[in-house]
N, C-alpha and C positions, 0 to 999 in steps of 0.2 A: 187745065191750067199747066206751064209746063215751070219746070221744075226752079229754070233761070227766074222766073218771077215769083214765084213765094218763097217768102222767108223763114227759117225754120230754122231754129236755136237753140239749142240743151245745153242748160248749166247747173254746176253742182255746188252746192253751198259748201263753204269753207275752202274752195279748192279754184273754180273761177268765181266767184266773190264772197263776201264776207271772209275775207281770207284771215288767217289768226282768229278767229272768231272759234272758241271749244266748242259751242254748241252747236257752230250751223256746221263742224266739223261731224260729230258725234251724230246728229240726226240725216245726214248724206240725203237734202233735199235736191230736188232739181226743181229749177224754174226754166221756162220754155218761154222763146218771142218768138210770135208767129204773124209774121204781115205780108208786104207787097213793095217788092224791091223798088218797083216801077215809080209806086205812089209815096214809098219812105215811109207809110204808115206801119204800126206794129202794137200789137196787144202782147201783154206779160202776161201770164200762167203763176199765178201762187206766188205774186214777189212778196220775199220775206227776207227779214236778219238784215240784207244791208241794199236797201233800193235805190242806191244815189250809184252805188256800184253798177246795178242793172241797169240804170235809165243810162250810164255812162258806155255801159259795153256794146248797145244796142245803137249810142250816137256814133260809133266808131267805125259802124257798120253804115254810116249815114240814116239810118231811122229814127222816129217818132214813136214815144209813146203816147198811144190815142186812147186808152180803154186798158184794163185789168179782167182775165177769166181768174174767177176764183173755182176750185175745184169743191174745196168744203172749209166750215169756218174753223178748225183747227188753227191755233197759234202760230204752228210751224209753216205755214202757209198762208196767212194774212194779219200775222201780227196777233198780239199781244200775253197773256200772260202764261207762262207753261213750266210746271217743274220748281217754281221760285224764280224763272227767267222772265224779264220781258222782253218781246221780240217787239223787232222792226216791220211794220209791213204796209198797209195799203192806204194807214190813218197818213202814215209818215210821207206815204208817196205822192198824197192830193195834196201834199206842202207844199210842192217840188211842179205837180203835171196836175190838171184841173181835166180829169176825163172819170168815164164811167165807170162802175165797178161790174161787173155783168154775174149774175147767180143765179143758185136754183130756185125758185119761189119758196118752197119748204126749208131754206135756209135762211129768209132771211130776217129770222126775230133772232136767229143764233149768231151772225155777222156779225147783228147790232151791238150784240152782249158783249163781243167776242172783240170787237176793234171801235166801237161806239163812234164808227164812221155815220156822219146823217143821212139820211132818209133820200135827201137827193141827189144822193151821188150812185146809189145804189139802184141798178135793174134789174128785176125779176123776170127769169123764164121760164118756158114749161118746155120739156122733153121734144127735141125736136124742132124747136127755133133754128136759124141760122143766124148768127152771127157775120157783117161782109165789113171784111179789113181791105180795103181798097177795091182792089175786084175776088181777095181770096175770101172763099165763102168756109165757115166755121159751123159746123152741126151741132148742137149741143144734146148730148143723151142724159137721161138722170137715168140715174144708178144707186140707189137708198142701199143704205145696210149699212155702211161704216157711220156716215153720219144719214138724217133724215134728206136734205138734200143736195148729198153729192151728186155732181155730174161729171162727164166725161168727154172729151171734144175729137171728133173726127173732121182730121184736115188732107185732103191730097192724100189716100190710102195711109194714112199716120192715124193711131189713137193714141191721145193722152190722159191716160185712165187717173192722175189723182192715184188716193191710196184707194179706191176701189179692188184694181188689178196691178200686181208686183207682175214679174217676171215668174218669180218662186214666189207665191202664198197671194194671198189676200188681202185686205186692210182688216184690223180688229174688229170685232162685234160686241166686246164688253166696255165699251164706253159709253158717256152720256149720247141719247138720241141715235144711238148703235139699233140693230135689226138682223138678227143671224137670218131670219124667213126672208126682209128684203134684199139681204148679202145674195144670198141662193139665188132668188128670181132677177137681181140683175148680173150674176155669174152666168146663169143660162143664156141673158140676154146677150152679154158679151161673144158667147162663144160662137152667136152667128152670124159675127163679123167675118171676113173674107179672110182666109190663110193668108194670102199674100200681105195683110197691113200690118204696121210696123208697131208693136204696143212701145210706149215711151212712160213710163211707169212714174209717178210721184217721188219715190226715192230710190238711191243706188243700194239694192237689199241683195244685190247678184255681182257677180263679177260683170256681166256683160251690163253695158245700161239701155240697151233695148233687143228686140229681138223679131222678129214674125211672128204672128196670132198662130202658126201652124208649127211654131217651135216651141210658143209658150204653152198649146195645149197637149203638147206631146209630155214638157217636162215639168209642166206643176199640178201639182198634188190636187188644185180645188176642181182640176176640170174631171177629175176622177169619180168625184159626188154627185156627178151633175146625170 
């Protein structure tokens, strides 16, 4: 597929949207739309904090949102309640666009809890589905350890690991549904993705916001354990 026809978009909360927002300032999330120039179709990646913003930046580009990848059910990345905060995210966004939620099947009684979006809005996958946004095809891998089922999406030599994989460190393993032995086994899994693709990591935890799987494994620490 060549580069002119998919669509491929990093954005960082507080900064291109939810802007004045402390929180989505303070947690440096990125949400990612990935479609098909051709067809105007496009999926969001973890919209959260301010989704009228996203569905807004992505029409600007002439796109459609068709579909949500959620990466894990975390607040900061699908809404709701975090810290004393509640967030904005994908309950807010079926107000607005009437499409799929797409998740890891072991994620999704924690969704439910997590944004008490219903039952049919929601699709479950198992490792290794594809997901097809027009004609771009979307891999979906699960990657357990931060939460039970995170996954991670490989598009056109791009991964967008969620907090699984930063640039520097990992995503946490002492939280609810957390897994240090799963963290580990999808950290080896990761590292036999190809040098040349491009990690695009869940939050800006680096100064760079993305990098090559063959710069990430030289400069963070997890690939050191493995």
């Amino acid at each position: 597929m060549s580069d002119d026809r998919l669509y491929f978009r990093q954005l960082l909360s507080g900064q291109d949207f939810a802007v004045g927002d402390p929180l989505a300032q303070q947690m440096v999330n990125f949400v990612y739309a990935i479609g098909d120039r051709q067809t105007g179709e496009c999926v969001l990646v973890d919209p959260a904090y301010a989704v009228n913003d996203l569905v807004d930046a992505v029409a600007v580009d002439d796109m459609t949102v068709t579909g949500v990848l959620a990466t894990h059910y975390h607040p900061d990345h699908v809404g709701g309640s975090m810290m004393g905060h509640t967030i904005e995210g994908i309950a807010a966004l079926l107000d607005r666009v009437d499409c799929p939620i797409h998740i890891q099947a072991d994620e999704h009684e924690w969704v439910q809890k997590t944004t008490e979006v219903r039952d049919d809005h929601l699709v479950t996958h198992s490792s290794g589905d594809v997901l097809r946004v027009g004609e771009i095809d979307i891999t979906l891998l699960h990657t357990p350890g931060h939460t039970p089922g995170s996954q991670c999406f490989l598009v056109d030599g791009r991964l967008v690991a969620g907090d699984t994989l930063f640039l520097e460190g990992c995503g946490r393993t002492d939280l609810p549904g957390s897994n240090a032995q799963q963290m580990l086994q999808s950290l080896q899994r990761l590292a036999e993705v190809p040098d040349d693709t491009i990690l695009y990591p869940g939050h800006r935890y680096s100064a760079a916001s993305s990098a090559s799987m063959e710069t990430v494994k030289q400069i963070n620490f997890v690939f050191d354990q493995i």
